[in-house]
C-alpha positions in Angstrom: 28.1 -47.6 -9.6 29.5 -49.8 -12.7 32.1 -51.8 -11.6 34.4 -53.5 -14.1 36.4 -56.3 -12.6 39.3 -58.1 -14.1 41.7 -61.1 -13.1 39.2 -63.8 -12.3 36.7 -64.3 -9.1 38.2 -67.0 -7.0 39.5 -65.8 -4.0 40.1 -61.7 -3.6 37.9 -60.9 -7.2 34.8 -63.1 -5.5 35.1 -61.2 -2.6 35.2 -58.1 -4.4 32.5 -58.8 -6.5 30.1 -60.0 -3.5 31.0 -56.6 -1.5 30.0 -54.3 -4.3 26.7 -56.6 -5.5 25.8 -55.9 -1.3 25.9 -52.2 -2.2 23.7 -52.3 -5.3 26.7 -51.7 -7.7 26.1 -53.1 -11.1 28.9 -55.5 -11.6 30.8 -57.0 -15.0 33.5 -59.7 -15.3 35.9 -60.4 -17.0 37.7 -63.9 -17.5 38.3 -67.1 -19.1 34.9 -68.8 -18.6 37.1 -71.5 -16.2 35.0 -70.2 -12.5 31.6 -69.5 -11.8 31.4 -65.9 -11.0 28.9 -64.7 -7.9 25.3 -64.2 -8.8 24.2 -61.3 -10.0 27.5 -60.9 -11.9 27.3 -60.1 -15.7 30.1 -62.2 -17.2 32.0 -61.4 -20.2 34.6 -64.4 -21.7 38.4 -63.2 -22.6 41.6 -64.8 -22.4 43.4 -61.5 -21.5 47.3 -63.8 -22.4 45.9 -64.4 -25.9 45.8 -62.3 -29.0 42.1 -60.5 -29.1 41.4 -61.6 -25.6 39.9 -58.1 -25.0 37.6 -58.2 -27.3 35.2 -58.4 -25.4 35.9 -55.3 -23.8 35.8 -53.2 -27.1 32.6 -51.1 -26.3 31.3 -49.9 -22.8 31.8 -47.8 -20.2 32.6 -47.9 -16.1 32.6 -45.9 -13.5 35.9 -48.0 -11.9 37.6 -51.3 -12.5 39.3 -52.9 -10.2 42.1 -55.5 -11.2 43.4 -58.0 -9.5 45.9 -59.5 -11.8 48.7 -62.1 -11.1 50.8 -62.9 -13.8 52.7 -60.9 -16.9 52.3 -57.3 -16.6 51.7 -57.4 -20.0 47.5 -58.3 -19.7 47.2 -54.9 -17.7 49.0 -52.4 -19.9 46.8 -53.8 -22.6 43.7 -53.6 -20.7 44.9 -50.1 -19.6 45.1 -48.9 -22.8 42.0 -50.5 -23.8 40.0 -48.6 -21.3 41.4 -45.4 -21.1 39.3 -42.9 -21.5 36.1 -45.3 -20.7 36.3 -46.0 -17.2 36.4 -43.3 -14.4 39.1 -44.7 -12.0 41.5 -47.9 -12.3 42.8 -49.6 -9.1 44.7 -52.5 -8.3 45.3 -54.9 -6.0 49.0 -55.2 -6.3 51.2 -56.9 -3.4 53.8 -55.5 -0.8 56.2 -58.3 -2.9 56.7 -55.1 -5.1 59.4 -53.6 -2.0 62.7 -54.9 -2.3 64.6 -57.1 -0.3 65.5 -56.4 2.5 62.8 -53.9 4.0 63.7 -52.3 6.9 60.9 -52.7 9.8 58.2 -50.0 9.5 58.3 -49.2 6.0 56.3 -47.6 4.2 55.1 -46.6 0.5 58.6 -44.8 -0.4 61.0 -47.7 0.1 62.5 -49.3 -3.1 60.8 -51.5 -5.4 61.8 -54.2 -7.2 63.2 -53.1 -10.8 60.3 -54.1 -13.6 58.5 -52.8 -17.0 55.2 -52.9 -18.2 56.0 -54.8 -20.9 57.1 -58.5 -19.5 55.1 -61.2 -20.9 55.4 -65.2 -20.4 57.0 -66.9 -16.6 57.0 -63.4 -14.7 58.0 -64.0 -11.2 55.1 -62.8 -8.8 57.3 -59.2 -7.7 58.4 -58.2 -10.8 54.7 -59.1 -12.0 53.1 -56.7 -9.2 55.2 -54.4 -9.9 55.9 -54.1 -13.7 51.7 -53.6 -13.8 52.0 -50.5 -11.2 54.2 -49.4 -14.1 51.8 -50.1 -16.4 49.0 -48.1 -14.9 51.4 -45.3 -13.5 52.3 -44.8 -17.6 48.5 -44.6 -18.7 47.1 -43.3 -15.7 49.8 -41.5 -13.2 49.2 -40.7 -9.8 45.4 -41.3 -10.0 45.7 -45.1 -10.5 45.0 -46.7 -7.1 47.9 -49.7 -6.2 46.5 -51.5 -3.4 49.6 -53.3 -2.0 48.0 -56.1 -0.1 50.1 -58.5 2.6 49.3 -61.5 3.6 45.3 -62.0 2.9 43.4 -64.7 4.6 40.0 -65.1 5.0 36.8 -67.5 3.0 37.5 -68.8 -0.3 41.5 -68.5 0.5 43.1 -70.9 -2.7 46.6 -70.5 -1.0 45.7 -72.9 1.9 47.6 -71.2 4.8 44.8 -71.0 7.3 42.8 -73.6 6.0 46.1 -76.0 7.2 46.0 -74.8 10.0 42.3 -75.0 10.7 42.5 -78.5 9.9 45.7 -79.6 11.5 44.0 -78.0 14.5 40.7 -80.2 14.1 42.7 -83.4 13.8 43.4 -82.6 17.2 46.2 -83.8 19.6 49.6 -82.3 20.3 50.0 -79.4 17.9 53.7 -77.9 17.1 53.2 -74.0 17.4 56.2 -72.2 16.0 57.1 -69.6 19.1 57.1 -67.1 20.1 53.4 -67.0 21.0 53.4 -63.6 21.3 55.1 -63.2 17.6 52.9 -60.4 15.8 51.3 -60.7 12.8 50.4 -58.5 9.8 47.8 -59.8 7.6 44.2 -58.4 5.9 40.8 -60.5 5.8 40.1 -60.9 2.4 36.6 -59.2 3.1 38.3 -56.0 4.8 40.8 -55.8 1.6 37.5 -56.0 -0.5 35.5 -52.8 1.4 38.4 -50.7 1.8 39.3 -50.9 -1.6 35.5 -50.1 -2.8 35.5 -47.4 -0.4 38.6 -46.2 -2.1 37.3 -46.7 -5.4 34.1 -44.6 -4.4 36.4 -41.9 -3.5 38.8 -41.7 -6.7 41.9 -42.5 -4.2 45.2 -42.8 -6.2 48.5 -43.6 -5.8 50.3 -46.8 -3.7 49.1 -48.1 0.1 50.2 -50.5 2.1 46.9 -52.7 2.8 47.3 -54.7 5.6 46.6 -54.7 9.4 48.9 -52.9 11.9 51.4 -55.3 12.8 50.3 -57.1 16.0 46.5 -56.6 15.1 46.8 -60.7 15.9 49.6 -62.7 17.7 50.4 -65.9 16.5 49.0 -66.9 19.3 45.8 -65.4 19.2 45.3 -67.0 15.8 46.5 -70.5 16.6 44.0 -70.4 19.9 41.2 -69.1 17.8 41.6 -72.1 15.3 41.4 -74.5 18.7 38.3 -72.5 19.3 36.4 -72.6 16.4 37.1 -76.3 15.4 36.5 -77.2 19.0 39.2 -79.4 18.8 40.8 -81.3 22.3 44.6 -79.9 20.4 47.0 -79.2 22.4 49.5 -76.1 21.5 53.2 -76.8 22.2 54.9 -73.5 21.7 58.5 -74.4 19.9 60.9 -71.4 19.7 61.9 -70.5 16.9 65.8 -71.6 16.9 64.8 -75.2 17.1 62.5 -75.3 14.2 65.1 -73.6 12.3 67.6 -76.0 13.1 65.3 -79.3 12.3 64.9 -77.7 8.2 62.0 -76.9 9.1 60.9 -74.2 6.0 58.7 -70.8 7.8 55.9 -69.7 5.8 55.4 -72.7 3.5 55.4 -76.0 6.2 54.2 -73.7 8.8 52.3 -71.4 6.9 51.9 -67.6 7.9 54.6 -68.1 10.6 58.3 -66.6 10.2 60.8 -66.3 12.6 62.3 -63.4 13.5 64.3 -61.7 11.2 64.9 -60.1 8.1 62.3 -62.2 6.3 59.8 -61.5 9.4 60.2 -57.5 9.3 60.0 -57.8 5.6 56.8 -59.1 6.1 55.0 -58.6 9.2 55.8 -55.2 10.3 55.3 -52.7 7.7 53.9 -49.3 7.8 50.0 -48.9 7.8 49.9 -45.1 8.5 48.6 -44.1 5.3 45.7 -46.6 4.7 45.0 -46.7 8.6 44.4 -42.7 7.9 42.1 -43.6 4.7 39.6 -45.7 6.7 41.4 -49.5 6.7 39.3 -51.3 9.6 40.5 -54.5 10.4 38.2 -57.0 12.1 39.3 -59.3 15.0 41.2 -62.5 13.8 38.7 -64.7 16.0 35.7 -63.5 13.0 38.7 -64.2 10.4 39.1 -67.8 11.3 36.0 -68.6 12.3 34.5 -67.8 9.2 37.1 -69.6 6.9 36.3 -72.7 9.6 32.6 -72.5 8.7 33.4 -72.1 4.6 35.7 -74.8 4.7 33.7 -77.4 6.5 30.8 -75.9 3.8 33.1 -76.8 0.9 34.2 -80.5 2.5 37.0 -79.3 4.0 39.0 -79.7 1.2 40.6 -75.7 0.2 41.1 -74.9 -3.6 44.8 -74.7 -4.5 46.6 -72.2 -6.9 48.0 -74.1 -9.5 51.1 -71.4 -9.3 51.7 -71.8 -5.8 53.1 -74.3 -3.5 51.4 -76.7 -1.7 51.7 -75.4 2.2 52.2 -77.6 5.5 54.1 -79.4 7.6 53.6 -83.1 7.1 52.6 -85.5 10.0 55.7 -87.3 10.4 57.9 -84.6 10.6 55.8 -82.7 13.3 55.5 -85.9 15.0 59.3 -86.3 15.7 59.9 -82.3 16.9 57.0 -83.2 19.2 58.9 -86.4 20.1 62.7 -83.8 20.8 
């Protein structure tokens, strides 16, 4: 299998990349010559933003790409045009930002979408992006273009930093503020189970958009905040806080306590979507104890310092702050 794969190898493209070298695929790159891409990878340079960034690009042929672009839909209706007609199946890993706001709990692939085109370049913001390159493959490619709308991914080489905070807040040990309720359920993929069920639907020529992501309440908050305590082997101590008095304090969900959201709109927005389809196209989802383990072990193997997204904020809850709720 030749496997083209666009939109750098950081985070979910590395993980790609890795998954399908570990099935013998022949795999090609292409990006700005800024990242080391795995071994094994043949890399091809191209600024996809800049006028004949796809030159590169310009002869060969694929049996799939898979593209996991962020930015201005612009960069995939080029490179959809550019490859039509030379590669065999086009999927992306698009985002389940693309729904608009609010989403009623449990839905699925036919709620709205944010409005979009294919044709925004420059500052896109990151729903309009997702979705405005959906258009761009729908135009070229219709129904047979795979949109793999992705939640919240954690997992090794995550350059985001929500679970990498709280690893390390959790090594640091101590009293620990755990935004309540503990048994709060949580929707999220590992980054390595995003990576084979989107290879696996490659392999099979699957089209059109699913929801990839865990069932809601694969992992409680809970679960994952006592699995970090686990694998740091930390003395911390959890102090469950509900919800209504971290609200209250200004405390912000999902960037100073990263992953967490109280309930609400903004929590059945994002935590308890529908998972039917890609449940019934083979989506296994490992347990969130091998999920933070594993980031533990490649963040303490990286220093535990995690990359950061220059386009993203900087997540956490800083000391003092937590220090004082602890305090009441």
């Amino acid at each position: 299998m030749r496997l083209l794969l666009l939109g750098g190898t950081k985070f979910v493209g590395r993980v790609i990349a890795e998954e399908a070298l570990a099935r013998g695929w022949e795999v090609t790159a292409l990006n700005r010559g800024t990242q080391p891409a795995p071994e094994g990878v043949r890399v091809l340079t191209g600024d996809r933003t800049a006028e004949g960034g796809l030159a590169a690009l310009g002869s060969g042929e694929w049996d799939a790409v898979v593209d996991t672009w962020s930015w201005a839909p612009a960069a995939v209706r080029d490179s959809a045009r550019a490859l039509k007609g030379r590669v065999g199946h086009y999927a992306y890993i698009s985002s389940r930002s693309v729904y608009d706001y609010p989403l009623a709990a449990g839905g699925g692939e036919t709620a709205p979408v944010v409005a979009s085109s294919p044709d925004l370049t420059g500052e896109v913001p990151y729903a309009e992006a997702k979705r405005g390159a959906e258009l761009a493959l729908e135009a070229e490619y219709g129904g047979q273009a795979l949109l793999a709308r992705a939640g919240l991914i954690l997992g090794p080489y995550e350059d985001i930093g929500r679970l990498p905070w709280w690893l390390n807040r959790i090594a640091r040990g101590g009293p620990v503020l755990a935004p309540g309720p503990r048994d709060l359920a949580l929707q999220y993929i590992d980054v390595r189970d995003l990576a084979v069920w989107t290879l696996d639907a490659v392999a099979a020529r699957l089209g059109g958009p699913y929801n990839v992501v865990s069932p809601s309440g694969h992992a409680t908050m809970g679960e994952l905040l006592e699995a970090c305590v686990r694998a740091t082997g930390s003395d911390a101590e959890l102090r469950w806080t509900d919800p209504e008095r971290i609200l209250a304090a200004g405390v912000e969900p999902w960037t100073e306590l990263p992953i967490w959201l109280a309930p609400g709109e903004l929590y059945d927005y994002l935590h308890t979507g529908s998972v039917e389809r890609v449940v019934g196209a083979g989506l296994r989802c490992r347990p969130v104890a091998e999920t933070v383990e594993s980031t533990w072990a490649w963040l303490r193997g990286i220093g535990g310092t995690a990359p950061q997204r220059a386009d993203r904020v900087t997540v956490g809850l800083d000391p003092e702050r937590e220090a004082a709720l602890l305090r009441g």
